[in-house]
Backbone bond lengths (Angstrom), bond angles and torsions (degrees), N, CA, C in turn:
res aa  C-N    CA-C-N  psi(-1)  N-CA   C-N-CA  omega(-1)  CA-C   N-CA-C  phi
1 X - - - 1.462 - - 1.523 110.13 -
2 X 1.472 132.21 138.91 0.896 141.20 172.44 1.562 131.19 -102.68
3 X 1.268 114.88 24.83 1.413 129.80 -163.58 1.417 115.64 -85.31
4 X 1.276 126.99 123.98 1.773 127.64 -172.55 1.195 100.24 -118.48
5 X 1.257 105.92 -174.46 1.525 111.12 -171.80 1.065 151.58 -51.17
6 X 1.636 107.45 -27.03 1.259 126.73 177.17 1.373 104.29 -74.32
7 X 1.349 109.78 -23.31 2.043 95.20 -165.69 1.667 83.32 -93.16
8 X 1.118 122.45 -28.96 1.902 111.60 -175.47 1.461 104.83 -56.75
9 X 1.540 109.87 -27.30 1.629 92.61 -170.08 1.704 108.74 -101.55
10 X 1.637 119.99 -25.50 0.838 96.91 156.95 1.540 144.27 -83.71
11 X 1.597 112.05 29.00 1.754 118.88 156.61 0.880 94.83 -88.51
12 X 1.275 141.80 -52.27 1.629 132.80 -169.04 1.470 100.35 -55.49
13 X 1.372 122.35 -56.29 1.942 107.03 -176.04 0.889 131.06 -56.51
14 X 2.112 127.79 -25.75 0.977 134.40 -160.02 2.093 88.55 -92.66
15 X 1.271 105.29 -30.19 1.588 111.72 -156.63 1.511 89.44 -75.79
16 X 1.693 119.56 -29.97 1.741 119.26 -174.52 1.621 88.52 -73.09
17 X 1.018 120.24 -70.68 1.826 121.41 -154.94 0.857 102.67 -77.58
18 X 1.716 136.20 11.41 1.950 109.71 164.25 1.568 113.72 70.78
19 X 1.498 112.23 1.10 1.379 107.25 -174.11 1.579 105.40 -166.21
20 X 1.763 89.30 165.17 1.719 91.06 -160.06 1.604 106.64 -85.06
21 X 1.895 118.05 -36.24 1.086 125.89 160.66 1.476 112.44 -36.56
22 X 1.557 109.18 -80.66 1.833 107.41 -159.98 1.254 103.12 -66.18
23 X 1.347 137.33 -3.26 1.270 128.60 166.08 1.417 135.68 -88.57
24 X 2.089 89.75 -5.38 1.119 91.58 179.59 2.057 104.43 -100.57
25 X 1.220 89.68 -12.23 1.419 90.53 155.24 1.041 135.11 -76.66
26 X 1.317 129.22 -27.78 1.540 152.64 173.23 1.822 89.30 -47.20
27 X 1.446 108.99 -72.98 1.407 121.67 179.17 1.802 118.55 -35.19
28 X 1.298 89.65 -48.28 1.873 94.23 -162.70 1.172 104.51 115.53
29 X 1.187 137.27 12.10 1.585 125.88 -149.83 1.757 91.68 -150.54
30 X 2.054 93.40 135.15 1.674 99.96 172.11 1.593 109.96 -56.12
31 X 1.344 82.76 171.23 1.761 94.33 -177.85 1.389 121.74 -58.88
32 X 2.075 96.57 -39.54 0.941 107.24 -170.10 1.670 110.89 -80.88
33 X 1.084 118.32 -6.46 1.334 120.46 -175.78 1.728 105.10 -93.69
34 X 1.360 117.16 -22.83 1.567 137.17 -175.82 1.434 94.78 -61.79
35 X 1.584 108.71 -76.26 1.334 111.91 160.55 1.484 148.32 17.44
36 X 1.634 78.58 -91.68 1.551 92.45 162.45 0.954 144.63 -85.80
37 X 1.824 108.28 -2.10 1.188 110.47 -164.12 1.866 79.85 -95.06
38 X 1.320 112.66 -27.92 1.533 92.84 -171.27 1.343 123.30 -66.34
39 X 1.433 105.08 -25.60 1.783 120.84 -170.24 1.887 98.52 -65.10
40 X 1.059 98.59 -34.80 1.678 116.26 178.73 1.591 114.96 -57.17
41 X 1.749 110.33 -44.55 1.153 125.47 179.63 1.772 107.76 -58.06
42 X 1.726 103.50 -52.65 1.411 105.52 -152.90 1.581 86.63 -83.67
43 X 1.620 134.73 -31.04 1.440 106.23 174.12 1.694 123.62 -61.99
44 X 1.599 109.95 -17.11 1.105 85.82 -167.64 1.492 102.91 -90.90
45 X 1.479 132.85 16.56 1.332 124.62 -150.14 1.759 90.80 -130.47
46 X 1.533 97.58 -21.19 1.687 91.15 168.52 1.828 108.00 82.52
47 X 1.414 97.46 8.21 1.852 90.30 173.18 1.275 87.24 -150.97
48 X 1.823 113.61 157.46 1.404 126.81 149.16 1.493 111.53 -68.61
49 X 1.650 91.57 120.37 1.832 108.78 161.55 1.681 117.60 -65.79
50 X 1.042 102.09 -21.99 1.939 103.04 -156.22 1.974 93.97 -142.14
51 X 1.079 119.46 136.53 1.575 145.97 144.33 1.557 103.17 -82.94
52 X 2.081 99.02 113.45 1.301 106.07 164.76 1.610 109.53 -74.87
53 X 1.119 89.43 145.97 1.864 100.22 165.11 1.805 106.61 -143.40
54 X 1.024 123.03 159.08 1.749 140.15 153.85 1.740 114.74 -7.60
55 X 1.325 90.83 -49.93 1.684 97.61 -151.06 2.019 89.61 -120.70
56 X 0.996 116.91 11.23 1.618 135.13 165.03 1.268 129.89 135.12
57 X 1.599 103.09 -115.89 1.362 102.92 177.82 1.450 111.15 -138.94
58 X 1.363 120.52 167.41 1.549 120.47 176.81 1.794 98.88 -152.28
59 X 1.922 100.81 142.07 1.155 88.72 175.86 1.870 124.71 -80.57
60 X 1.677 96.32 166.61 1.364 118.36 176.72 1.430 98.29 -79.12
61 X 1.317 119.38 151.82 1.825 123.45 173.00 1.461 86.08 -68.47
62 X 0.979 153.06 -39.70 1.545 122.55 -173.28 1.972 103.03 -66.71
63 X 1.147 114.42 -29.54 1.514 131.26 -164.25 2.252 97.72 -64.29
64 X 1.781 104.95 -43.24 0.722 113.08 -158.90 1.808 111.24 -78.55
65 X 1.352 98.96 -36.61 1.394 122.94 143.69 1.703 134.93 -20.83
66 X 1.440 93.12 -67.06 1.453 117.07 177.14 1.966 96.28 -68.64
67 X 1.635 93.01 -51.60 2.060 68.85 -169.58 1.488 125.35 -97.01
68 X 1.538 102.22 9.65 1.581 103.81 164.57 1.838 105.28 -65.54
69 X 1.577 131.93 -41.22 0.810 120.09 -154.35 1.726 104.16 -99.03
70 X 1.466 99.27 -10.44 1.831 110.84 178.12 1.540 99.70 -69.47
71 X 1.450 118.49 -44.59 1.571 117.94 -169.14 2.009 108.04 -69.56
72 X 1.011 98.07 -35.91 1.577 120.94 169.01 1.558 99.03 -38.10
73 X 1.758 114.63 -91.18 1.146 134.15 -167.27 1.486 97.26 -56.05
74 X 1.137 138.94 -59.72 1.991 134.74 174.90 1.231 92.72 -27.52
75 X 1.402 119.80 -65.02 1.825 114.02 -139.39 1.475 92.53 -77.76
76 X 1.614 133.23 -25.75 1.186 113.14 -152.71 2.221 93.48 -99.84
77 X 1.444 94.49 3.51 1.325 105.54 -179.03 1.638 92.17 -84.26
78 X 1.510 128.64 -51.69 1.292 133.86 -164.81 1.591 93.80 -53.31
79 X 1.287 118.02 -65.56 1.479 135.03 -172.11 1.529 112.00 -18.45
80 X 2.009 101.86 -78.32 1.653 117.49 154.84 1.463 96.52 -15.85
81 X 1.430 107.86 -91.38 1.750 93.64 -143.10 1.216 104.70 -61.17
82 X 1.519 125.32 -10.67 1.612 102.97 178.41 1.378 115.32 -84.76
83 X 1.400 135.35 -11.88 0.954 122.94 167.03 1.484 125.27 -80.46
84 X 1.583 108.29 -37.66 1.419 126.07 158.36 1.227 112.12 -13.46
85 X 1.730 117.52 -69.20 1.317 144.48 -144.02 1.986 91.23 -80.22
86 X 1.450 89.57 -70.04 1.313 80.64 -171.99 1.441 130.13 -52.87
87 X 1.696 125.77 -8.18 1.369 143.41 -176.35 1.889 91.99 -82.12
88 X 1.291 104.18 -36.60 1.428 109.50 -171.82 1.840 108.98 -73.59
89 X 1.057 100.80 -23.45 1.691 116.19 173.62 1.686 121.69 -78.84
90 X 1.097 86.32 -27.83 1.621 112.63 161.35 1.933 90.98 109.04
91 X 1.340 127.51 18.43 1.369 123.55 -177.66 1.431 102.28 -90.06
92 X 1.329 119.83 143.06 1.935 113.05 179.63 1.246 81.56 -81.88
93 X 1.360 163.27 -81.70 1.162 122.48 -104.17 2.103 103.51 -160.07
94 X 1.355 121.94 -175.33 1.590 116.41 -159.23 0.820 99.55 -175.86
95 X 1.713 109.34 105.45 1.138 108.43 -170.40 1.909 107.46 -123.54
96 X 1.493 113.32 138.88 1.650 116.33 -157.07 1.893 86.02 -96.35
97 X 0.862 147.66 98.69 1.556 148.67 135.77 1.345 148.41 -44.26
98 X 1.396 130.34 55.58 1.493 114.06 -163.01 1.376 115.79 -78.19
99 X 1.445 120.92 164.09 1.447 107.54 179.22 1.567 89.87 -154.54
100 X 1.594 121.29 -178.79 1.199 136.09 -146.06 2.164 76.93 -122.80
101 X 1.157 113.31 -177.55 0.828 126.69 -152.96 1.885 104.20 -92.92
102 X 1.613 106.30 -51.59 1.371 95.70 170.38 1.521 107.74 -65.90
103 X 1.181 131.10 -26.65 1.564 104.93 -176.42 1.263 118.78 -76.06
104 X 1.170 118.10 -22.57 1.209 123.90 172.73 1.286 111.53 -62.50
105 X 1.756 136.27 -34.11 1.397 150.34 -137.58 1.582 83.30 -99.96
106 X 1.748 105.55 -75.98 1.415 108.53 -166.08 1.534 119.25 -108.30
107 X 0.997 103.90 -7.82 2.270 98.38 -156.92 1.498 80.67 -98.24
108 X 1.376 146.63 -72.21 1.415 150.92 -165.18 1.423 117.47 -21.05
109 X 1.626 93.86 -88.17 1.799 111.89 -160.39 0.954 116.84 -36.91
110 X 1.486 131.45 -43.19 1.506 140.89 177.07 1.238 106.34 -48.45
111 X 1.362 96.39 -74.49 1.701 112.52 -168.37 1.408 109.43 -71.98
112 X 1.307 135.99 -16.10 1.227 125.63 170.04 1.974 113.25 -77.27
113 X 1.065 104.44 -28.57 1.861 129.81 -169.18 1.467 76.35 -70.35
114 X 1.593 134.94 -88.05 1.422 116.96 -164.06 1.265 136.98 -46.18
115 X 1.440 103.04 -40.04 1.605 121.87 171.34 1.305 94.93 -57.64
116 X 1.351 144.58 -77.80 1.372 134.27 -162.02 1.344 115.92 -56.82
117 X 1.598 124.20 -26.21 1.303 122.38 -174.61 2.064 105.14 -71.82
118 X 1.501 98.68 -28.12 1.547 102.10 -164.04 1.458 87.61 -84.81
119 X 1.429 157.95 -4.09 1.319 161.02 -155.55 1.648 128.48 -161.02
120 X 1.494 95.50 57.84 1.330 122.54 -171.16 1.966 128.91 -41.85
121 X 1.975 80.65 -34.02 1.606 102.10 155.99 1.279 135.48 -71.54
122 X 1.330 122.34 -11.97 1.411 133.52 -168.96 1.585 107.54 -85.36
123 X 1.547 127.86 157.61 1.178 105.76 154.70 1.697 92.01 -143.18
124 X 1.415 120.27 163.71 1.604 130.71 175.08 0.999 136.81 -88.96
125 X 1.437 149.26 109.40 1.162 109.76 167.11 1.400 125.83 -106.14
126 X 0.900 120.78 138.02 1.848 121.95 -152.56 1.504 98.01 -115.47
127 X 1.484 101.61 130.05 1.960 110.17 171.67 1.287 102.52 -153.97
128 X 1.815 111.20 136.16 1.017 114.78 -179.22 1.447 116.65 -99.23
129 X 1.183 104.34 157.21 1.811 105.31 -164.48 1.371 117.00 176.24
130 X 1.690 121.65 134.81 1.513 124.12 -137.26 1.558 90.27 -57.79
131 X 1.619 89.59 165.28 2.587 87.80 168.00 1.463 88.88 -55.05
132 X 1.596 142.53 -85.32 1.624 121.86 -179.75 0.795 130.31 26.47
133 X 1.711 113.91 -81.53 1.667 130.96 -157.97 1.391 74.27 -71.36
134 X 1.147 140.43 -109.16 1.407 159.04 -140.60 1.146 121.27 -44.82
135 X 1.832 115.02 -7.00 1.373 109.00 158.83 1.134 108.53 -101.56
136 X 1.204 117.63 -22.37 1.954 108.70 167.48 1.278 121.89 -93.81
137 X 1.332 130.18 3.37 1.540 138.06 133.29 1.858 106.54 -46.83
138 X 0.937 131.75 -41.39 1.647 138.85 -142.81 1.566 94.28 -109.75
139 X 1.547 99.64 -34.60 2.132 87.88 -179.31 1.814 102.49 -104.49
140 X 1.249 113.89 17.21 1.440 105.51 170.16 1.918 82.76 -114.58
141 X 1.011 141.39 -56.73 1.153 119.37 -174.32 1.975 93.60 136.17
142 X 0.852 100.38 32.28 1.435 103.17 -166.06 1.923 94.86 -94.37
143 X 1.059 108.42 -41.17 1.436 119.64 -171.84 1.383 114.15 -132.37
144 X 1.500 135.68 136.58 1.114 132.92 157.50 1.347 138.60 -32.67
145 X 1.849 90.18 -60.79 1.697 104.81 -160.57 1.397 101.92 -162.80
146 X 1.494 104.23 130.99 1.717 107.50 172.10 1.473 113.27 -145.31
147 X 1.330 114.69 168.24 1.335 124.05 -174.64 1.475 105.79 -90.38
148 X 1.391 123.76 121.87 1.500 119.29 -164.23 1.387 98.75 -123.60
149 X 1.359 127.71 -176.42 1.479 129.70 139.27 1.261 120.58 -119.63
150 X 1.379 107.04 136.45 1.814 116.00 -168.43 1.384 119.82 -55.72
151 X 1.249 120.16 14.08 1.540 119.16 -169.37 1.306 97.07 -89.22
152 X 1.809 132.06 -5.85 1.242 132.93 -170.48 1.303 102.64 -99.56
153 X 1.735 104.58 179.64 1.939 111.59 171.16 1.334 105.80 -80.60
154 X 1.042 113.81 123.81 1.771 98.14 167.38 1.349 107.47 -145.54
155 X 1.413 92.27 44.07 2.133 116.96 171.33 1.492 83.41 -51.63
156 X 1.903 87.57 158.12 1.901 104.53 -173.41 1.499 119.90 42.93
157 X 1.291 132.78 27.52 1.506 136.99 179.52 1.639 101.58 -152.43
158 X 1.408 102.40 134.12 1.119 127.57 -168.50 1.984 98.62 -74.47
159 X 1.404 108.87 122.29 1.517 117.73 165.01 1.841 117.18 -137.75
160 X 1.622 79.09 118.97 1.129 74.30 174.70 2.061 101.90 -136.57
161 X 1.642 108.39 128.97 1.281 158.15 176.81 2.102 78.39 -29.40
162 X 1.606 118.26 106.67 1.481 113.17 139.67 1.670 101.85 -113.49
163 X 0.929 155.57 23.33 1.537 115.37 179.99 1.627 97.96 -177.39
164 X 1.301 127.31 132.44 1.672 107.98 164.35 1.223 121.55 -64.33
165 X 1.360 115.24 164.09 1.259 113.75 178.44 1.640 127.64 -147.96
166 X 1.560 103.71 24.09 1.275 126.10 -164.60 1.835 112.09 -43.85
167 X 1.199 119.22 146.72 1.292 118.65 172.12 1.426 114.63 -101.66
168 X 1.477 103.32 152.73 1.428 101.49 163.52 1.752 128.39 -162.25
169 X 0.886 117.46 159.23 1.422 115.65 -173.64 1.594 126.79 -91.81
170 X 1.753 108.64 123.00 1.645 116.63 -169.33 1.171 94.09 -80.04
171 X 1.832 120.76 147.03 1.411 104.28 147.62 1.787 98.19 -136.29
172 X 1.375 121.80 177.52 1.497 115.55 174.88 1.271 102.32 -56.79
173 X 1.445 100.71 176.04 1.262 115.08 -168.12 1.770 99.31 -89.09
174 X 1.446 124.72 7.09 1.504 118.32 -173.25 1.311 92.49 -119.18
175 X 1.083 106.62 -10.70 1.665 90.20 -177.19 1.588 121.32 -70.99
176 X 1.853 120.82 152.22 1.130 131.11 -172.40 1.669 111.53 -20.30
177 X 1.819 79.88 -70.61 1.781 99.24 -174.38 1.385 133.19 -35.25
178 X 1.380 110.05 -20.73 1.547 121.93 -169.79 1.356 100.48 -56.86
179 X 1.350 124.25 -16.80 1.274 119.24 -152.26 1.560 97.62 -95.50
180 X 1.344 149.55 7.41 1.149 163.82 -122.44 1.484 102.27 -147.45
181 X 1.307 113.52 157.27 1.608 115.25 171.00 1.838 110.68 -102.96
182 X 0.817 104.77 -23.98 1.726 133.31 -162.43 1.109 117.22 176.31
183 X 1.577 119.31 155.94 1.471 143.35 -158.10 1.467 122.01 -139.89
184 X 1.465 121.95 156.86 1.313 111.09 162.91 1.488 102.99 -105.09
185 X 1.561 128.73 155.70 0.981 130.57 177.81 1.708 115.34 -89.65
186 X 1.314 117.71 24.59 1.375 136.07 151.11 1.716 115.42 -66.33
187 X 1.635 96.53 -45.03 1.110 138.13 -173.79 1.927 107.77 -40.63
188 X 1.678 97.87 -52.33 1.415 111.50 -135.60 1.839 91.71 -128.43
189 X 1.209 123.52 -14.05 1.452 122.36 163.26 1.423 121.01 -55.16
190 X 1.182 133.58 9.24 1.592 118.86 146.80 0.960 126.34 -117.19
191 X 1.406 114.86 17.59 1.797 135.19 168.46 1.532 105.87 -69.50
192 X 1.135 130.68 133.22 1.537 135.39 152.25 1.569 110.78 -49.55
193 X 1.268 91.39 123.97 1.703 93.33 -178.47 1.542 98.08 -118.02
194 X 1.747 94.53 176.26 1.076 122.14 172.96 1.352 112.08 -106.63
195 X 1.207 130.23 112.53 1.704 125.60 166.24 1.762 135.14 -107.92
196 X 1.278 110.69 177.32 1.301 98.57 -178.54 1.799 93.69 -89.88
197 X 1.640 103.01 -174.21 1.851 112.25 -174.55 1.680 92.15 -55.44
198 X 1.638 121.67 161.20 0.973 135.00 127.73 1.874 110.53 -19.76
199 X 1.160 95.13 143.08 1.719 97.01 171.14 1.396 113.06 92.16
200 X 1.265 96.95 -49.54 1.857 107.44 166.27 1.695 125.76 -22.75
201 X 1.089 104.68 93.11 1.765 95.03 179.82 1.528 119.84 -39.20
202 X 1.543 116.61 -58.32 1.340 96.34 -169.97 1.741 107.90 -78.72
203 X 1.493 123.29 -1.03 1.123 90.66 -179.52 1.810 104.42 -100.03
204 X 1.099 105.48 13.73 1.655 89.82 171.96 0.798 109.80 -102.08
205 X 1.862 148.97 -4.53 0.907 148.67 110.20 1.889 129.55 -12.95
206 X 1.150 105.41 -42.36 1.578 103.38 -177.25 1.386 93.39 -80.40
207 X 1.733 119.08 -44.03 1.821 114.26 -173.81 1.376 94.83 -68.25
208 X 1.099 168.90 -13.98 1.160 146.04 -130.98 2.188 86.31 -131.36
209 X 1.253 91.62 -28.44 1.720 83.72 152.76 1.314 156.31 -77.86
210 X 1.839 80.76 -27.26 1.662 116.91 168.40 1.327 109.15 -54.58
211 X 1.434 110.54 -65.81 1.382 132.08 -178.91 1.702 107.11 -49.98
212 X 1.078 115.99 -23.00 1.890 111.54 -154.52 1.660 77.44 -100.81
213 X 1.683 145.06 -12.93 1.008 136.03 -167.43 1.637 99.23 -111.18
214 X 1.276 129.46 11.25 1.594 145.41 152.91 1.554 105.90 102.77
215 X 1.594 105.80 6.09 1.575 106.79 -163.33 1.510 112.93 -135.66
216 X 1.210 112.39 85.46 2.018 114.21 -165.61 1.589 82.85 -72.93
217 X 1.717 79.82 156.90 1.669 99.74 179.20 1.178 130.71 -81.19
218 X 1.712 130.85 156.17 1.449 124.46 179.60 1.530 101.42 -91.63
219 X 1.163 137.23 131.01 0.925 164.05 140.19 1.624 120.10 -53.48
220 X 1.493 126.38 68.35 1.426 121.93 160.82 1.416 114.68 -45.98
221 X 1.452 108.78 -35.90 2.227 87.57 -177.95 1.529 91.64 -173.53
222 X 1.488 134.99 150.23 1.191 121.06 -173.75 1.423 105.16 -115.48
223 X 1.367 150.65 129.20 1.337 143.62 -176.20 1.508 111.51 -112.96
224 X 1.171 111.67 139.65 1.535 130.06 170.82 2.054 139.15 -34.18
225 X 1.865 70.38 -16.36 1.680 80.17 -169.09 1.342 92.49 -146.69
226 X 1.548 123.84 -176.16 1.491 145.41 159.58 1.314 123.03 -67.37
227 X 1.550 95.66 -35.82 1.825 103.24 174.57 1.312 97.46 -90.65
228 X 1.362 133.52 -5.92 1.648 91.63 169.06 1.249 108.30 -99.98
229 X 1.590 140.21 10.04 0.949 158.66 146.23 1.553 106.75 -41.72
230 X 1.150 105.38 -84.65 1.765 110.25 168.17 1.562 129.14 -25.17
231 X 1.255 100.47 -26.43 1.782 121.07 -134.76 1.765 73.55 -112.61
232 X 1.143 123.63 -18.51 1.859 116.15 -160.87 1.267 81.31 -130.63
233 X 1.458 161.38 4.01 1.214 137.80 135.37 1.111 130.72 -57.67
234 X 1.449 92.96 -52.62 1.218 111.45 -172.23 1.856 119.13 -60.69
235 X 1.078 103.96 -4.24 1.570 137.06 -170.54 1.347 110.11 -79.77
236 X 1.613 97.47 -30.35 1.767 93.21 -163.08 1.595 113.62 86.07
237 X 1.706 114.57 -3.52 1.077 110.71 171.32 1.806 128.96 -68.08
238 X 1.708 123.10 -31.08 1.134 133.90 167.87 1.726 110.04 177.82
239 X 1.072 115.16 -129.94 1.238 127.68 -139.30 1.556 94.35 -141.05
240 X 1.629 111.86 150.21 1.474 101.50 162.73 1.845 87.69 -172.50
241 X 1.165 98.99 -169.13 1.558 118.61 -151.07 1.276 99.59 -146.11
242 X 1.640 131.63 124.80 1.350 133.81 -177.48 1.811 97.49 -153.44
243 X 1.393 88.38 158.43 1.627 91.62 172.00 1.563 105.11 -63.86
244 X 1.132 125.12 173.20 1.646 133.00 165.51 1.220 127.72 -73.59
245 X 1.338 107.37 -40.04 1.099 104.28 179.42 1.680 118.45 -46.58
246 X 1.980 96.25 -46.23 1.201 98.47 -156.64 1.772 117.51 -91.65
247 X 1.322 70.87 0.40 2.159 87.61 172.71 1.482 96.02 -94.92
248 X 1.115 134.08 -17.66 1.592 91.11 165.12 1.474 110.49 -102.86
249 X 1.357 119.38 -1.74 1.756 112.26 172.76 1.545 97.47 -61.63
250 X 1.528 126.51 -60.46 1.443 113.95 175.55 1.324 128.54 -58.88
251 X 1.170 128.35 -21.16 1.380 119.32 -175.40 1.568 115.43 -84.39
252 X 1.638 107.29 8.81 1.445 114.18 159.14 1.587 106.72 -72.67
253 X 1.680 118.65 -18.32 1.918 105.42 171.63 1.301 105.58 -124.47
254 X 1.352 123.41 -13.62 1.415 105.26 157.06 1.808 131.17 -131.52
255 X 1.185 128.41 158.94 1.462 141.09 -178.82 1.233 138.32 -61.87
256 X 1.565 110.95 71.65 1.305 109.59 -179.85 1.514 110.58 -142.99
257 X 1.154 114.03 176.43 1.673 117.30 -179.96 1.379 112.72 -103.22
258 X 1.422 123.61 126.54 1.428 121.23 172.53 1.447 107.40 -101.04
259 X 1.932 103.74 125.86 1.334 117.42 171.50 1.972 89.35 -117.31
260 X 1.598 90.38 124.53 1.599 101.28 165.31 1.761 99.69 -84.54
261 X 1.483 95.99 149.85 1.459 137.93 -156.85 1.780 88.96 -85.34
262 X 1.350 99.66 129.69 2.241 100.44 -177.49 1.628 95.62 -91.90
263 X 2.054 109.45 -14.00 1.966 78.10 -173.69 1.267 120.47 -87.71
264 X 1.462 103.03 164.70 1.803 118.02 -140.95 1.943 75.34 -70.48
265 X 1.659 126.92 -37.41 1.724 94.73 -174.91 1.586 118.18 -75.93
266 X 1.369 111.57 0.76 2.081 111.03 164.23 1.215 94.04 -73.31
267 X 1.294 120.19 -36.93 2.427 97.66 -175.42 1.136 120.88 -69.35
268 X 1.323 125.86 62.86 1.435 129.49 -174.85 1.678 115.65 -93.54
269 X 1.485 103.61 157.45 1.429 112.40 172.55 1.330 104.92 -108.83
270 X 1.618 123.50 166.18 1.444 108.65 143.28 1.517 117.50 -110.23
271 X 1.757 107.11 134.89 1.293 93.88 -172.58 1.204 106.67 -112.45
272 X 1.162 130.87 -171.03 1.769 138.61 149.12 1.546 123.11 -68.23
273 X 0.948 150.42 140.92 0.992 128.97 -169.44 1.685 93.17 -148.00
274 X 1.231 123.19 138.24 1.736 145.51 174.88 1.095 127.10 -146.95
275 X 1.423 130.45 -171.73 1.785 108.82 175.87 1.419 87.69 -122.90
276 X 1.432 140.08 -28.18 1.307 126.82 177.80 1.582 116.77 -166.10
277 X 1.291 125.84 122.53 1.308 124.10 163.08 1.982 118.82 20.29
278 X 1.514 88.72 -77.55 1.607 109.02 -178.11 1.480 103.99 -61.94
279 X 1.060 113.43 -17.11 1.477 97.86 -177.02 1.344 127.69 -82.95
280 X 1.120 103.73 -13.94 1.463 124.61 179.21 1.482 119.24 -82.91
281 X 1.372 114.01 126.20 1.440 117.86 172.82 1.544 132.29 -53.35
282 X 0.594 129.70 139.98 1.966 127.10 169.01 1.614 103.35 -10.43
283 X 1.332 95.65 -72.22 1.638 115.70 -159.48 1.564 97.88 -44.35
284 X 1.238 94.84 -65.31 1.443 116.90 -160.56 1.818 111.08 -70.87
285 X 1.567 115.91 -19.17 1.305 102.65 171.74 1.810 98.00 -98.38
286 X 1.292 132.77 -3.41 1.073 126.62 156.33 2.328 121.47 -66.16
287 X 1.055 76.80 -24.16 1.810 87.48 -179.05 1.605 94.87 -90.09
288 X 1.408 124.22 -37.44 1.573 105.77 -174.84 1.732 105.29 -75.95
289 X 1.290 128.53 -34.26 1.191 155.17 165.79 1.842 87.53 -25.33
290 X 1.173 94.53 -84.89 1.755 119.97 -166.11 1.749 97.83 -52.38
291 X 1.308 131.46 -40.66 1.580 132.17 -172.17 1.613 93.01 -70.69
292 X 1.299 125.22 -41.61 1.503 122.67 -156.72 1.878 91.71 -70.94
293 X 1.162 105.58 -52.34 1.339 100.40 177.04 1.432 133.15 -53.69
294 X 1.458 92.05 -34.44 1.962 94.45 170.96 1.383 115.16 -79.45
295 X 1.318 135.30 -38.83 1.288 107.08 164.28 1.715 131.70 -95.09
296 X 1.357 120.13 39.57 1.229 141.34 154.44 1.474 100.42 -27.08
């Protein structure tokens, strides 16, 4: 097969947009040039990538084949030039990071602030995004390594357990529940809650449980952070759901009762998550190196 980069990425655009047009825009490239360059792809590869239909295209399992390992080779092409670049900046090294929302909140900043202070050459790039995104970023090849929580699949990907990460639910201090040690969140889904924005990893995660229990949540007001979460319980305004850790760092300034959550997906860890040793860059198996050691 003779296929380079340009045709690897445009299967991936046509295979993202469902179509041969927006994919051929996705690419940079006319339709008519999309076209042919794709008809070119599947003669030289000896199978159809794509099933025409009406309303576009969808891939063939040989199609699906071809762009699990096309998205692979892109990202680890993106990687190169980012390290390239940054060697060219005079930085050794660039490292892409995703993480889930509590690590980002509490397990990180610390431990990322020292690590960067001891590695002046390094630089991060940090994005938050549900454990989900970030384990199917990591088995298509899109990303190295992210901070997940084990309550997800992350069959064929390496996890390994740094930090707890249990959830649990604030309520005022007058409310019924106080009287309770812990709860199920079966329990507490027709309470008005408090949430973080739309988009929020961990909170579309808690709705996306709500919902799987036949009953999405009411939303009295959604706030930006954890403390304003705290800050609107404690109010008497509703109800909300935070890891533990970080409900009792706030409830040193504001008034509420923490009942931890009994379902088996609130017992979470956060782990690391990769697909293998080798796969990992310098930088980045030097930073997992350095995490294993901090929570020793």
């Amino acid at each position: 097969m003779r296929l380079d980069l340009s045709d690897l990425k445009l299967v991936v655009c046509i295979a993202d947009a469902g179509s041969i047009t927006h994919g051929a825009r996705c690419a940079s490239l006319a339709v008519g040039s999309a076209s042919e360059r794709l008809k070119n792809v599947e003669d030289d590869t000896g199978v159809k990538l794509f099933s025409r239909h009406p309303r576009g295209v969808s891939l063939t399992e040989a199609g699906e084949v071809l762009v699990r390992h096309a998205r692979e080779i892109l990202s680890q092409q993106e990687r190169l030039k980012a390290e390239l670049s940054a060697y060219a900046k005079g930085v050794r090294g660039k490292i892409r990071l995703y993480a889930n929302t509590s690590a980002m909140a509490e397990y990180l900043p610390g431990r990322l602030a020292k690590w960067l202070s001891e590695h002046p050459d390094v630089t991060i790039e940090l994005e938050e995004r549900t454990s989900a995104d970030i384990i199917n970023s990591i088995s298509n090849g899109i990303a190295e390594a992210g901070l997940v929580s084990d309550a997800v699949d992350a069959r064929e990907l390496m996890l390994e357990p740094m930090a707890d990460d249990r959830l649990a639910l604030i309520v005022p201090p007058s409310h019924p529940f106080v009287r309770r040690d812990k709860i199920s969140f079966s329990d507490v889904i027709t309470e008005p809650f408090i949430g973080l924005y739309p988009g929020n990893a961990l909170q579309d995660h808690i709705s996306e449980h709500a919902e799987g229990l036949g009953h999405p949540l009411t939303y009295r007001v959604r706030m930006s952070s954890f403390e304003g979460i705290g800050e609107m319980v404690s109010s008497s305004i509703g109800v909300g759901v935070l890891p533990v850790s970080i409900a009792e760092r706030f409830s040193k300034k504001f008034h509420y009762h923490i009942l931890p959550l009994t379902d088996q997906w609130a017992q979470r860890r956060i782990c690391i998550c990769y697909k293998t040793p080798d796969s990992l860059s310098p930088a980045m198996r030097e930073l997992i190196d350095f995490l294993r050691v901090q929570d020793l």
